[in-house]
BALOBA-1460 file (C-alpha; in Angstrom, 3 decimals):
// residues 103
<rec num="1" residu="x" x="-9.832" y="62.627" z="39.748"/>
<rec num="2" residu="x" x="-13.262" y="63.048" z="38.027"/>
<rec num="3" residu="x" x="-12.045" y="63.423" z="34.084"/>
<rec num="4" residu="x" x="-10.744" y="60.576" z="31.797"/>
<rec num="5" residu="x" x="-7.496" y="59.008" z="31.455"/>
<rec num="6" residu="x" x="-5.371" y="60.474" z="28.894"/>
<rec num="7" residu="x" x="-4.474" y="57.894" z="26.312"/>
<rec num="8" residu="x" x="-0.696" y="58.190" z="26.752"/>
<rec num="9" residu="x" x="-1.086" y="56.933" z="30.448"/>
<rec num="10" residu="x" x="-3.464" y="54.205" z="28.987"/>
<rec num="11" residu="x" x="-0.639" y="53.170" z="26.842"/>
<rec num="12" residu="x" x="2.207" y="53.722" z="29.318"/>
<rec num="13" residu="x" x="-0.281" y="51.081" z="31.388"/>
<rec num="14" residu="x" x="-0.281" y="48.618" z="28.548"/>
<rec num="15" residu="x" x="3.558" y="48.880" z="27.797"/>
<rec num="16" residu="x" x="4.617" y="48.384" z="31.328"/>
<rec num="17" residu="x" x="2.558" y="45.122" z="31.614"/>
<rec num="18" residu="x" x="3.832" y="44.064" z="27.935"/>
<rec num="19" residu="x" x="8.017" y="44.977" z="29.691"/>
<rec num="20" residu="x" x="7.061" y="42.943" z="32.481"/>
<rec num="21" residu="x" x="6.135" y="40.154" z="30.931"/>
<rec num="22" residu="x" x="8.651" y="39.961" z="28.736"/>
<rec num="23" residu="x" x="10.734" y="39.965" z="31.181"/>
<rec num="24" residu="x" x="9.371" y="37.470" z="33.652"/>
<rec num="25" residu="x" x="9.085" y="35.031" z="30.425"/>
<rec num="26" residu="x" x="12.442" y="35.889" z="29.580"/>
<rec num="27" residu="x" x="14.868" y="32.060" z="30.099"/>
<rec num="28" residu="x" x="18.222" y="32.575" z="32.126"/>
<rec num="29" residu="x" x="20.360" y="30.529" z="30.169"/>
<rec num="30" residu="x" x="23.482" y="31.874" z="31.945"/>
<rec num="31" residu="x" x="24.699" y="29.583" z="34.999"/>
<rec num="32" residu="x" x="27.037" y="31.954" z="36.059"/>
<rec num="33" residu="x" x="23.843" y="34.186" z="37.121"/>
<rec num="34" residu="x" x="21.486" y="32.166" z="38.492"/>
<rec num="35" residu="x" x="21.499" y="32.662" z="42.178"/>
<rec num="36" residu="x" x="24.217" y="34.645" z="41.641"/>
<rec num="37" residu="x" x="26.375" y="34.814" z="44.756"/>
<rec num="38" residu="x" x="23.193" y="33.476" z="46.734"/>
<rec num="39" residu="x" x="21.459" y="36.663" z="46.750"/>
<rec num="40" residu="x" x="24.501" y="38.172" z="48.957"/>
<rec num="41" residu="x" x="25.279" y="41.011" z="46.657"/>
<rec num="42" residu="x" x="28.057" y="43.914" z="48.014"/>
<rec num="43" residu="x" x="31.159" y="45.972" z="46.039"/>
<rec num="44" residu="x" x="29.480" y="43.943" z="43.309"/>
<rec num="45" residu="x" x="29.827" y="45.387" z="39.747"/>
<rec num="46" residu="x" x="27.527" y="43.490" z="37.339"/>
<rec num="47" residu="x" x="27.408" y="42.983" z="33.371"/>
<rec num="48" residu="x" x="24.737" y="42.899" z="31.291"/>
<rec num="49" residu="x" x="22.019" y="39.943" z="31.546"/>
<rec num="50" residu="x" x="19.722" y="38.242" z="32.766"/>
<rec num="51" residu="x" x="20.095" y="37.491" z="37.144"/>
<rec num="52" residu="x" x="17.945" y="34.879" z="38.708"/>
<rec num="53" residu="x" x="17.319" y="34.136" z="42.278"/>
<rec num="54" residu="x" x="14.512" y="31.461" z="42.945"/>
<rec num="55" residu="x" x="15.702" y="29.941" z="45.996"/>
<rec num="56" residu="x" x="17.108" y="33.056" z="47.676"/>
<rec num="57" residu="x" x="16.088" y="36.725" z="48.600"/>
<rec num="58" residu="x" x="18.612" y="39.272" z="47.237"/>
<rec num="59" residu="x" x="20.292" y="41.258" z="49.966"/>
<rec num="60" residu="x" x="22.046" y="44.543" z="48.330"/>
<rec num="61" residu="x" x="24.009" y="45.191" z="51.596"/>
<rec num="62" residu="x" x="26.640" y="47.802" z="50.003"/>
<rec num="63" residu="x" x="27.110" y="49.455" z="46.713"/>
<rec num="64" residu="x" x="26.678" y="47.866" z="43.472"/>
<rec num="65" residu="x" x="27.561" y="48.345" z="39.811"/>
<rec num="66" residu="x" x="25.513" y="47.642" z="37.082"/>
<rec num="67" residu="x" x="28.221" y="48.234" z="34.203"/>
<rec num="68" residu="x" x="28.205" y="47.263" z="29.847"/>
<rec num="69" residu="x" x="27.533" y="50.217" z="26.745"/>
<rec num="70" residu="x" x="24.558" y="52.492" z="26.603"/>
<rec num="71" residu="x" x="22.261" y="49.234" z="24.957"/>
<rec num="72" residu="x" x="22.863" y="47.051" z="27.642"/>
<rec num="73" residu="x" x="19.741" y="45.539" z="29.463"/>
<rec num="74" residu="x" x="19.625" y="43.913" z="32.948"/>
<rec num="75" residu="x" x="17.117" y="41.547" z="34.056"/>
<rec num="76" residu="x" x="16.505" y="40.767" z="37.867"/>
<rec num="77" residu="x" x="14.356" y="37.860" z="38.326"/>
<rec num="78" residu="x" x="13.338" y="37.372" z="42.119"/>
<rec num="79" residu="x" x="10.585" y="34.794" z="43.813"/>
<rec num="80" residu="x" x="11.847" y="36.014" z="47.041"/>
<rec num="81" residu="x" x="12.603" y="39.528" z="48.987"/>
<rec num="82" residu="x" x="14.757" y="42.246" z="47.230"/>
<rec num="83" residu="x" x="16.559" y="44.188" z="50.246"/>
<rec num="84" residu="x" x="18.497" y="47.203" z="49.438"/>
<rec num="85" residu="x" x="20.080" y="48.473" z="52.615"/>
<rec num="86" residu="x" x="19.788" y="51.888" z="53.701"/>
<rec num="87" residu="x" x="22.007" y="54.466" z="52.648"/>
<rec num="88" residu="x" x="23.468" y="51.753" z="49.375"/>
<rec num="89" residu="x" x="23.216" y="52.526" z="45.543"/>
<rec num="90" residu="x" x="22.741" y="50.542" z="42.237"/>
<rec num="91" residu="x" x="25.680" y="52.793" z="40.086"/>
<rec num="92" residu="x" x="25.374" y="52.815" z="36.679"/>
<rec num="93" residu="x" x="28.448" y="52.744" z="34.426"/>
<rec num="94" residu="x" x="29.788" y="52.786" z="30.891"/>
<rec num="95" residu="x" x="26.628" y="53.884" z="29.509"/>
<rec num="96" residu="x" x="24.040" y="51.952" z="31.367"/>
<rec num="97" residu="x" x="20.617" y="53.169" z="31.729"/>
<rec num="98" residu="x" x="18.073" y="52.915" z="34.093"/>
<rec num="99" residu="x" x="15.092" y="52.808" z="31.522"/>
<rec num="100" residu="x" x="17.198" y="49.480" z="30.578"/>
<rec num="101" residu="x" x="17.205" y="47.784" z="33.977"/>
<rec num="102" residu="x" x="13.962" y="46.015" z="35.347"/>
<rec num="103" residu="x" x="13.920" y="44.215" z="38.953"/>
């Protein structure tokens, strides 16, 4: 690509890097999600929140359900390996949206 970067990818570039640190900066004050189920996540449905695994990888070995209203956010915080088996999906319900979920 010889021309110049339009500005609205510019800014898209400076946006996602502002959204990820937010959310990497973002405390888990919630004990009930930090290493939530120790990574082992299957039939799961989630609420809205912030999810922390530092000490384990997060193995999505069958479907999940990320479910709350249309203004719900979810926040995956991993140090370790995110596996999502092959052939499972991350559902979203009750309104949930996938511009307002960031792994």
């Amino acid at each position: 690509y010889l021309g110049s970067t339009p500005a609205t990818i510019h800014q898209a570039i400076l946006d996602m890097g502002v959204a990820y640190t937010a959310a990497a900066n973002t405390v888990n004050s919630d004990l009930d999600k930090i290493e939530y189920k120790g990574g082992a996540l299957k039939n799961d449905t989630l609420t809205p929140g912030i999810y922390t695994w530092a000490a384990n990888k997060v193995n999505i070995s069958a479907d999940i359900t990320l479910e709350g209203p249309e203004n719900s956010v979810f926040i995956f915080q991993l140090t370790q390996t995110l596996i999502q088996e092959a052939y499972t999906k991350v559902h979203l319900k009750g309104g949930v949206k996938a511009q307002n979920v960031f792994w």
